[in-house]
N, C-alpha and C positions, 0 to 999 in steps of 0.2 A: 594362194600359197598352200603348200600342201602342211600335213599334220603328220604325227606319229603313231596314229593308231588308223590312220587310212588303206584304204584297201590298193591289193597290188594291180590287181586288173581292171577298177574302176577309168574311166575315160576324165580330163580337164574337170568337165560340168557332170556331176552325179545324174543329173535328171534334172526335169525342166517340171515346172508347176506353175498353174496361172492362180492368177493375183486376185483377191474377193474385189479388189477397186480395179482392176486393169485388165483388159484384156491380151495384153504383151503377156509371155510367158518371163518369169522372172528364175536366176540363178536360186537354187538350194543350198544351203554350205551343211553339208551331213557328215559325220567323220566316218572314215571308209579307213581299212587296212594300207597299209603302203601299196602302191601299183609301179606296175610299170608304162613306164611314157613311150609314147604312141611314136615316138623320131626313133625308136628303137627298129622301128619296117623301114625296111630301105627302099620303099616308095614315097613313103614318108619323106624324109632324106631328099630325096632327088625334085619336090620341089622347093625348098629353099634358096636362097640366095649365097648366103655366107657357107665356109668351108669351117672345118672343125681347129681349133686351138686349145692351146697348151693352158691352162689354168694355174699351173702353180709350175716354178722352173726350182732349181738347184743351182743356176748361175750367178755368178759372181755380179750385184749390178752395177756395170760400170760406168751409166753415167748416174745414176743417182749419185755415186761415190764420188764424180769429178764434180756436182752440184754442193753437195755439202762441202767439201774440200775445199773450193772455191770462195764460199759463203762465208766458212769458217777463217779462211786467208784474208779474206778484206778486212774480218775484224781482228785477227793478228794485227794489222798491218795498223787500222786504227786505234787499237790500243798501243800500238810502241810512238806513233807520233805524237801523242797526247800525251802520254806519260814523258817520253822525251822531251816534249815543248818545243817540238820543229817550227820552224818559223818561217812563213811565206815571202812575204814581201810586207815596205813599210808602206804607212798609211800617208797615199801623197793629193793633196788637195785637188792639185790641176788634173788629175787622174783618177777622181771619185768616179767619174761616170763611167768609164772602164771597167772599176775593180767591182761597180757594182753588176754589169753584164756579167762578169767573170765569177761571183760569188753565185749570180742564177744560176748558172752553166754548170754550178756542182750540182745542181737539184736533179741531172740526167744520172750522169754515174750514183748517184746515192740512192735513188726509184731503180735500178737495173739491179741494186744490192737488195735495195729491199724485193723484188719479185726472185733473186735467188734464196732469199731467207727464206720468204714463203713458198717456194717451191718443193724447199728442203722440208721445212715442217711438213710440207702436205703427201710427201712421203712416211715420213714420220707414219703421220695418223693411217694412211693407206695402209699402210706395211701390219700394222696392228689391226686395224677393221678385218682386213683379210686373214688375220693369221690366228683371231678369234672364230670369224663365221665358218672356218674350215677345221676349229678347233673341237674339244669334246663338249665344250659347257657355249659356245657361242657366243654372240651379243646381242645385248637385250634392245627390243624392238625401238625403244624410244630413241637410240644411239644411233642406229642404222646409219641414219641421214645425217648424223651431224655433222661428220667430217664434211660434208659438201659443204659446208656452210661456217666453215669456222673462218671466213673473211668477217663474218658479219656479227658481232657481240651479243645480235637479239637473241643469236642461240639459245644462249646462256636465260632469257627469260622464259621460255620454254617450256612449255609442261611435260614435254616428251623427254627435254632434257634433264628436267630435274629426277622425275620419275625414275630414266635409265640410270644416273650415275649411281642413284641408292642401291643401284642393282648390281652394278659393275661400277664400283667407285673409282679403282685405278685406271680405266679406260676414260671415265667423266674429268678424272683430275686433267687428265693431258689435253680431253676436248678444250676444257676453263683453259688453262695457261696458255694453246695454241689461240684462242678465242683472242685472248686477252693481249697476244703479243702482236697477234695482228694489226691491232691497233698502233703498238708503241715502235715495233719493228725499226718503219719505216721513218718517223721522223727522228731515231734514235739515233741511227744512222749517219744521220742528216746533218745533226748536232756534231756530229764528232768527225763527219766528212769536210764541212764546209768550214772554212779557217773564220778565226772568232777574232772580231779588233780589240786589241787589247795592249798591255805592257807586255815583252817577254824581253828574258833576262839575256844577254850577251855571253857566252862562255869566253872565258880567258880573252878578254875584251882588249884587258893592257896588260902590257910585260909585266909579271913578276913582281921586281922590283917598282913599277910605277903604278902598283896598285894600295899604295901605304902612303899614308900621311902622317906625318910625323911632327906633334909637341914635344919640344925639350922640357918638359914637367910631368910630374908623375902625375896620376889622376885625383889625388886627394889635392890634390893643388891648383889642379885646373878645375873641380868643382868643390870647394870648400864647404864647409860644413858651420864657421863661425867667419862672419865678416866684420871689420872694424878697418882702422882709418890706415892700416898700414897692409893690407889687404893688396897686395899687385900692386904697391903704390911706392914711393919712394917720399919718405920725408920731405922733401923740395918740390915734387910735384903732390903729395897731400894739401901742404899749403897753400898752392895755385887753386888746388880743386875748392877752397873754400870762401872763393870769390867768385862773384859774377859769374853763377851756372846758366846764363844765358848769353854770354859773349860767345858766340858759335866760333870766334878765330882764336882765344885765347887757353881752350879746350879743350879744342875738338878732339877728337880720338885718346886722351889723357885721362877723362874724368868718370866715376860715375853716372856724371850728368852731360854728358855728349852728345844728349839725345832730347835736351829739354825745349828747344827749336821747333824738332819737330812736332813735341809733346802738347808744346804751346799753341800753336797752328790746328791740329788737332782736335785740342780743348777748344777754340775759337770756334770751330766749326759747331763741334756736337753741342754744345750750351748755347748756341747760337738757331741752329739749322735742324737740331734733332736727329743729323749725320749720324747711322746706325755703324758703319766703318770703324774698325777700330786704325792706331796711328802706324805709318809705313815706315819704316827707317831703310836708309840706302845705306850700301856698305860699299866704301869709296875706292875699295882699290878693286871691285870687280861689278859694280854697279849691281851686283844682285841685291834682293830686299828682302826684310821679312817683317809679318806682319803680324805686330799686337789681337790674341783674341781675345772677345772679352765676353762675358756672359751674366746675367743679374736674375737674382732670385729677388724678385720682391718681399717686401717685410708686411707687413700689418700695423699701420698706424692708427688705425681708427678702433681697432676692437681692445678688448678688456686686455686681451693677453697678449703684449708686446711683442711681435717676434721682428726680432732684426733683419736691416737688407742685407744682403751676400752680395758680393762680387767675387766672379774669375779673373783672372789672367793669366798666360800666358803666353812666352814668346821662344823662339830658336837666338840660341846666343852669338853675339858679335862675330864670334871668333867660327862656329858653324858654317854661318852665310859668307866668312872669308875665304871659309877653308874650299868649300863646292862652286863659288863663282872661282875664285882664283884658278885653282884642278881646270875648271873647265876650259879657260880663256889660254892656260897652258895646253891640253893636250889640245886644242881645236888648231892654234898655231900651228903644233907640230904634227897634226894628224895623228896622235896615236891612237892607236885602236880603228881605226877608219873614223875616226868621230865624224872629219867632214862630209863622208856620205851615210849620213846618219838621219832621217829623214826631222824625226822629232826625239833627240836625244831625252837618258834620265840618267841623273846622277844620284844613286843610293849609297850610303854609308853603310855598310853590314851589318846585322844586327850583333854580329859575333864580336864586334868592336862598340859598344854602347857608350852612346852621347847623351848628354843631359840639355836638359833645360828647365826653368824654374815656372813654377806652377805657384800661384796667389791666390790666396782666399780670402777677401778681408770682410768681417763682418760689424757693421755699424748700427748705432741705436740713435735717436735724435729725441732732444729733451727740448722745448722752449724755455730761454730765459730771460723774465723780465724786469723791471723797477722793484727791485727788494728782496730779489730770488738771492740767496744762499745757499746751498746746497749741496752736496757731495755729489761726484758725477763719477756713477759705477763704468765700465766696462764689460758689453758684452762675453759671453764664451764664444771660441774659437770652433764649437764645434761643426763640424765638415762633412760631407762623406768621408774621407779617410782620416778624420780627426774624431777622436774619441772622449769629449770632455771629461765623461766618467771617469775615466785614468787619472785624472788633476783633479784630487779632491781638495777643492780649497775655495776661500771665499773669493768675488767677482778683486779686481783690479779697481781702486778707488785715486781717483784725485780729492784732495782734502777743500771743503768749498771755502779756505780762506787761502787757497792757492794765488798768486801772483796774476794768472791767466786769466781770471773768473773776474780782476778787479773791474768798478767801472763798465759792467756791463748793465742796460746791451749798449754795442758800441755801431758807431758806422762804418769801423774798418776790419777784417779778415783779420784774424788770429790762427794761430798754428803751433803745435808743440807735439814734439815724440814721445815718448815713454816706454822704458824698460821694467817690465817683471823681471826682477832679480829674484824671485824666490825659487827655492831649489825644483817644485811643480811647476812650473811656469808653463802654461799651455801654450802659445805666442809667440813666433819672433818677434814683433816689435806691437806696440800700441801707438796710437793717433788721436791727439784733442785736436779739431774742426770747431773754428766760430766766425759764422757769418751772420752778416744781418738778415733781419727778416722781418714784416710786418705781420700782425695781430691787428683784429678788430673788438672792440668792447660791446658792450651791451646794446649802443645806440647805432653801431653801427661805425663809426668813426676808426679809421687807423690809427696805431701805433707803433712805435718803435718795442723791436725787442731783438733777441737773438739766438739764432738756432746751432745749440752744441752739441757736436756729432764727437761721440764717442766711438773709436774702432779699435777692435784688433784682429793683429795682421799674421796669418799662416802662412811661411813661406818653405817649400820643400821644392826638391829636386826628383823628375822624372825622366825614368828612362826615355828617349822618341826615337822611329824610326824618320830620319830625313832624306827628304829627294830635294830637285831641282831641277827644272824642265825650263832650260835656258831659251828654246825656240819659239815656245809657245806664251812663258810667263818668264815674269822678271822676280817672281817668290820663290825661296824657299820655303817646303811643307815638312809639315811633320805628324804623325799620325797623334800626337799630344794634342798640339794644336787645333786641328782636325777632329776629336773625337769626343777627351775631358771634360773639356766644358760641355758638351753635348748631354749630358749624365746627370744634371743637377740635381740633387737630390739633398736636404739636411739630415736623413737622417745618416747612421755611419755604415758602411760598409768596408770589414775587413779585407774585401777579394778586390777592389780597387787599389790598395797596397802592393799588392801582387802583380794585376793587370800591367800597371804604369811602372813598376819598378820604385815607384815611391819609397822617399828618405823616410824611416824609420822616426825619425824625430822632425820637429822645423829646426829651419835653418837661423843659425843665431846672427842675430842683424845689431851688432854693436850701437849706442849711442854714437861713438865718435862717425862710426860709417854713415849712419844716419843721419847727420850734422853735414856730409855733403848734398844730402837730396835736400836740404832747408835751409843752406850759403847765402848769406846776402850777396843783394842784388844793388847796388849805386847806379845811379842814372841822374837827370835834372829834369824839373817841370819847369816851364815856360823858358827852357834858356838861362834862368839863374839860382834856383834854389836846388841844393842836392837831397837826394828823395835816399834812402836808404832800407829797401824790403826783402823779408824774405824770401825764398824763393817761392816756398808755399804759399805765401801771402800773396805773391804774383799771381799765381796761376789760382787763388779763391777769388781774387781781387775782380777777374776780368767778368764774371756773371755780374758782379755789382752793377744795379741801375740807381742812378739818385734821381730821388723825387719830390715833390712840395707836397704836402696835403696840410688843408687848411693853417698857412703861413709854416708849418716846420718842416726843416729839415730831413726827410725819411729816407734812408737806404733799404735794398731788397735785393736777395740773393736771388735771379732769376735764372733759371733753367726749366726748359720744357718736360713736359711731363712723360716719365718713359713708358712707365708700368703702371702707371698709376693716375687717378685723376685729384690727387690728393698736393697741393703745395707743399705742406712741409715732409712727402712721401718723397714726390721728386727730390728734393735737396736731399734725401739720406741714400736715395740711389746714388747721386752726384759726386756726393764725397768719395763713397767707397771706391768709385769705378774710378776716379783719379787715384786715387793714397794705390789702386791695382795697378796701374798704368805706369804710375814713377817708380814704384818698388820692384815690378817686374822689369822692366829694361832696365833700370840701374844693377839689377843683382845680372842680368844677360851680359852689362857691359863689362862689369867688373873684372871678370874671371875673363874677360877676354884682353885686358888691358896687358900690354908688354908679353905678350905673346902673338909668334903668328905660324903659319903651317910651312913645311917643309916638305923636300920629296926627294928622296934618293933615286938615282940613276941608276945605280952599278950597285951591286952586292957584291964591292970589296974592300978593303980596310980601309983605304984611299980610295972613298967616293966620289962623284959627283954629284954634288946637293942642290936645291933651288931652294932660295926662299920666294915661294910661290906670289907673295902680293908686289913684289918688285917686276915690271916689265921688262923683261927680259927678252933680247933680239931672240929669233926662232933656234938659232945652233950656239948659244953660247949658256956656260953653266959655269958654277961655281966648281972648285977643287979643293977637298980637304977633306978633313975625317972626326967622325966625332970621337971624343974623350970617352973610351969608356966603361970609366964610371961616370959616367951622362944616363941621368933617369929619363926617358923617353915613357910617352904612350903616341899608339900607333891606332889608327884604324881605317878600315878598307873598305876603298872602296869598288862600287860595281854597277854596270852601268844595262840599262834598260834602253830597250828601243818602241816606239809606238807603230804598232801594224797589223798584219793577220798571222795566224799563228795557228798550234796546237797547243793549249794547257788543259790540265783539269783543273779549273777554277771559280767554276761553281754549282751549284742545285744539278743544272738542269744537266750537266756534263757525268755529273757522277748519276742522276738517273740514268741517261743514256747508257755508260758503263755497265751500269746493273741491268737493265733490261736485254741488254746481249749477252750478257755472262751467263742470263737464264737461259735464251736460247743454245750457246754454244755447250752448256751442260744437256739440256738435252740432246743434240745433236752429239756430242761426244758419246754418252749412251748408246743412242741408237747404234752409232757406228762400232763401239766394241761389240754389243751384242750383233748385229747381221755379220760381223766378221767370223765371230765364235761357230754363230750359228752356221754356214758358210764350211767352216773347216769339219764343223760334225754334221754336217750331210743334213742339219735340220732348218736348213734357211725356207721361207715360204715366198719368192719372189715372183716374179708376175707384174704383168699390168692391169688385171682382170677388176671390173667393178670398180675403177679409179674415176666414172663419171654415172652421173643418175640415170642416166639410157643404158648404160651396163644394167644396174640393178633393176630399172624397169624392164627389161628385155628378160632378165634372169624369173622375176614375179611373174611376169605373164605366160612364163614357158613351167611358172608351177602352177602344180594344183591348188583350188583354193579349201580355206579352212573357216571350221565352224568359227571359231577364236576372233575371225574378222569382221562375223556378220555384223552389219549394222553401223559400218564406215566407210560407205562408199562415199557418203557428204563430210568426211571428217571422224578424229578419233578424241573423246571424250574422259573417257576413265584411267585413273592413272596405273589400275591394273594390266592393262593392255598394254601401255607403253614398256609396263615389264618383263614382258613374256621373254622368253630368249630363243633368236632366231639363227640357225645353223645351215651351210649349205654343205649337201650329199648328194654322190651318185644315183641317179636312176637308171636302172637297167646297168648296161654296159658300158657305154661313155654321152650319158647328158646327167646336166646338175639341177637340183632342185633348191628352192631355198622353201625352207619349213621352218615350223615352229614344234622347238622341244616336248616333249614333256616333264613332267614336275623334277621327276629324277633324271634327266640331263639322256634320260636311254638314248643308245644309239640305234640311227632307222636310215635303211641305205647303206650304201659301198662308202668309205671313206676315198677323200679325194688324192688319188693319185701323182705323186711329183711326174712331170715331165711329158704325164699322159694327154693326148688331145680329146677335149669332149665337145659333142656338138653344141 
């Protein structure tokens, strides 16, 4: 390649000189004055092959224009169906092996987009390579070659590249980013071409009007804030509730305790089997269910410093799982919304409309009590992740140890009793004395009787949930409470969990008398004649009880398998809490759901047409009337999902995709306003010239060479060289040279001509 201080009439090779080790004659690189090139004789000329071309045009390029255009329209197109959330088709079982042919088949069109991206980039860089080496200042040598190679990332390792970009940094920027998009381009693409399985939301799914469901109670009423015995309850049914809460026919649906059946069965299981499940309850007028979660932080029984077990609970309330099985079972009859060709329906409640459900945290201590114990028996603190004891400065909650419950102990039968902090602090909705039997060994080894008193108290609040129901596939109702809350455990407090769930500001105040239904006696008979008279608590302590002999007496032992712990009297203080979570939570679910049920208007006109949705109702018949109104209503709405392929942006990899094209499409927007500008002021540098490495070889071999090079025919070494900067100009009259600068950029040669043909 030729230099700038080389001579004008010098020939390719200055002169030929032999080698002290060789006898081949070897090239000299001598800097000579600029010359003129030998294709300049038109004998020259006439043996060649190829004919003379245009090197640089002033024309408009119109297809590079319809490549970017193109490029930049596919990703128009897929960013409006993503952002829209267009939605393909649903996800149908007997048709998997289909959808999955079908989902490869995008892999064609999405590689046809990605070689238009990279098409367009590699203009990009072209347009700039060229419009530098024919410029005043060039590009520096370590660059030359990079554009041919920006498919491939090693570029970027590079010593020619790093070298170049210090040298010309804004040309090296765009080598990196073309470098680098290379890569993501194409599965970016791919991401946001090919439909994703997932949820997507139905627009205006049902009329108007039959997108509301409607309680005739205002919302402080449907989730109350103090419970007691007159709580949704009527005097005459209070009284009922206060017997036999295990009569499932004399009950059902009435009480509280409506749910203590299942509760029981349940508790059979898990104190029995170690069943991690928590308890299922059916909601009778739409068979949908939902289901108790539960969660246990273990305590520390064995070390110096007491720390209490935790249980969670929570569950979606009665009247919830009525309101979205009911909804369902009506529009499926009637088909509204298409629901029946709905492949795997969802029914969501809007968050614009917030449902509650009750959230438990009780936390228990276990003390042994045996022959001669007396004692006060404190009460745990309440505090929670979202409970903050510090706020309640006040001493622990005390039973006095000449309490009536304490007498007689230890005994062989279950004991039970609630308790109200009445003081104006009161950290608690409710507290819980637990006393079961338990055995101890003495010094020799030998068992004894004693008894294990589990002191709790109980945090109950209200949290916002989003709930669905996916009638096709499960029989539950979800809730992202359910779902998430317990997943969080944590003792110490955190504020932003108040926030997160919508959390009741205080607990929820759980009256003695209300509490007096979760503890109803129970009447029954053993053997057929004597009548037994127990708690309800006492029941469901009662059933771990094993009775045993040891050495001629009598010993009872509260047995339950070990959860968390390898510790006996550890498992009993898991035990307690996760039941005292279990009754407290679906009782407080039931309550509020008690003498209410969900409605749905037809018609938005004075004189509606109403359902009371848990009545089965023939497909075309409705009620007629209107409500009063002054009738406090709350309403909420709902909206329905479908499972299939789709467009959303929903997550990581979606919004990278997004981003990684938005860099392309800014660069390519770029380009395109500047070649347009340039275009209009006559200074576009367009062409195809040196768009492949046999151009530029072809271009070096028709220059002269230069001192600057000697000593690279095996490879280039120093990263001075890779700086040099390398400019192509006129030799003679129409051939081009490609050379290297000098320090001050001087011009050597004819500047390269728009429109002119050079050989």
């Amino acid at each position: 390649m030729g230099d700038s201080t080389s001579s004008p009439n010098e020939p390719f090779l200055a002169r030929k000189h032999m080698s002290t080790t060789s006898t081949h004659p070897t090239d000299t690189y001598e800097p000579r004055p600029y010359h003129a090139h030998p294709a300049d004789n038109d004998d020259y000329r006439r043996q060649g092959l190829e004919s003379p071309k245009v090197a640089l045009n002033s024309n408009l390029p119109k297809v590079e224009l319809l490549v970017h255009l193109l490029s930049l329209g596919v990703i128009g197109i897929l960013f409006w169906i993503n952002w829209a959330q267009k939605y393909w088709k649903d996800f149908e079982l007997k048709k998997s092996s289909v959808r999955n042919v079908q989902l490869k088949a995008w892999q064609l069109p999405a590689k046809l987009h990605e070689i238009l991206m990279f098409t367009s980039l590699s203009s990009v860089v072209f347009y700039n390579m060229r419009k530098l080496l024919v410029g005043r200042n060039g590009i520096p040598f370590g660059l030359i070659s990079a554009p041919y190679m920006t498919g491939s990332p090693s570029t970027l390792l590079k010593g020619s590249f790093r070298a170049g970009s210090t040298r010309h940094w804004r040309f090296g920027a765009l080598i990196f980013l073309v470098c680098v998009l290379s890569v993501v381009l194409g599965p970016s693409s791919a991401i946001l071409m090919i439909p994703s399985l997932a949820w997507y939301e139905v627009e205006n799914a049902f009329p108007e009007s039959s997108t509301k469901i409607l309680f005739i109670e205002s919302k402080e009423t449907l989730w109350p804030t103090v419970f007691n015995a007159s709580t949704k309850l009527s005097a005459s049914a209070a009284a009922q509730c206060l017997g036999n809460p295990f009569d499932e026919y004399s009950n059902v649906n009435i009480c509280p305790t409506s749910g203590y059946m299942d509760i029981i069965e349940w508790w059979a299981s898990r104190t029995s089997t170690d069943s991690r499940n928590g308890p299922l309850f059916t909601e009778v007028y739409s068979s949908a269910q939902r289901e108790l979660d539960i969660r246990l932080a273990p305590g520390d029984y064995d070390s110096g410093e007491r720390i209490p077990t935790e249980a969670y609970t929570t569950v979606t309330t009665e009247l919830t799982t009525m309101s979205l099985g009911t909804f369902y079972n009506y529009a499926r009859r009637r088909n509204i919304g298409g629901l029946k060709d709905v492949e795997y329906p969802r029914l969501r409640i809007s968050v614009s409309s917030p449902i509650y459900q009750p959230v438990v945290h009780v936390n228990c201590q276990m003390d042994m009590y045996g022959d001669g114990d007396r004692r006060n028996i404190s009460f745990p603190s309440a505090q929670s992740g979202w409970a903050d004891d510090s706020e309640y400065k006040q001493d622990p909650f005390v039973v006095e140890a000449d309490s009536e419950i304490l007498d007689g102990l230890p005994s062989l039968e279950p004991r039970f009793s609630w308790y109200k902090d009445t003081r104006k602090n009161a950290a608690s909705s409710l507290l819980a004395l637990a006393i079961v039997p338990a055995l101890a060994r003495n010094d020799t080894g030998d068992e004894f009787q004693t008894s294990a008193v589990t002191a709790c108290s109980i945090d109950a609040r209200w949290a916002a949930s989003e709930v669905s129901y996916q009638p096709t596939n499960s029989t539950l109702v979800s809730s992202n409470v359910t779902d998430t809350i317990t997943d969080k455990l944590d003792r110490r407090y955190h504020a932003s969990q108040m926030s997160e769930y919508a959390l009741s500001e205080k607990p929820l105040d759980l009256q003695l008398d209300w509490a007096a239904f979760l503890d109803a006696n129970q009447t029954g008979t053993e053997n057929g004649t004597s009548t037994t008279n127990k708690s309800a608590m006492a029941v469901f302590l009662a059933l771990p009880i094993a009775n045993i002999k040891s050495q001629g007496n009598n010993l009872a032992t509260f047995q339950v398998p070990n959860i968390t712990t390898s510790n006996l009297n550890g498992a009993i203080e898991e035990a307690v809490p996760m039941l005292l979570g279990v009754v407290v939570a679906d009782s407080i679910a039931r309550t509020v759901s008690l003498n209410t049920i969900p409605w749905l208007i037809t018609k938005s006109t004075p004189n509606s047409d109403f359902i009371p949705l848990p009545i089965c109702l023939a497909p075309d018949s409705t009620l007629h009337g209107e409500f009063n109104s002054n009738t406090t209503i709350y309403s909420v709405r709902l909206e329905l999902d479908r499972y299939g392929y789709g467009y959303a942006i929903h997550n990581k990899a979606t919004r990278f995709a997004i981003a990684a094209l938005v860099i392309y499409a800014f660069i390519v927007c770029l380009h395109l306003i500047y070649i347009l500008g340039a275009v209009m002021t006559r200074r576009y540098y367009g062409g195809d010239c040196w768009e492949n490495v046999g151009d530029l070889v072809a271009l070096s071999v028709n220059s002269p060479p230069t001192h600057r090079l000697y000593g690279t025919s095996a490879g280039v070494a120093k990263t001075g060289t890779w700086k040099n900067m390398v400019k192509v100009r006129g030799s003679g009259h129409d051939h081009l040279e490609l050379f290297f600068a000098g320090k001050d950029h001087e011009e050597a040669g004819a500047t390269i001509e728009v429109n002119k043909k050079y050989y």
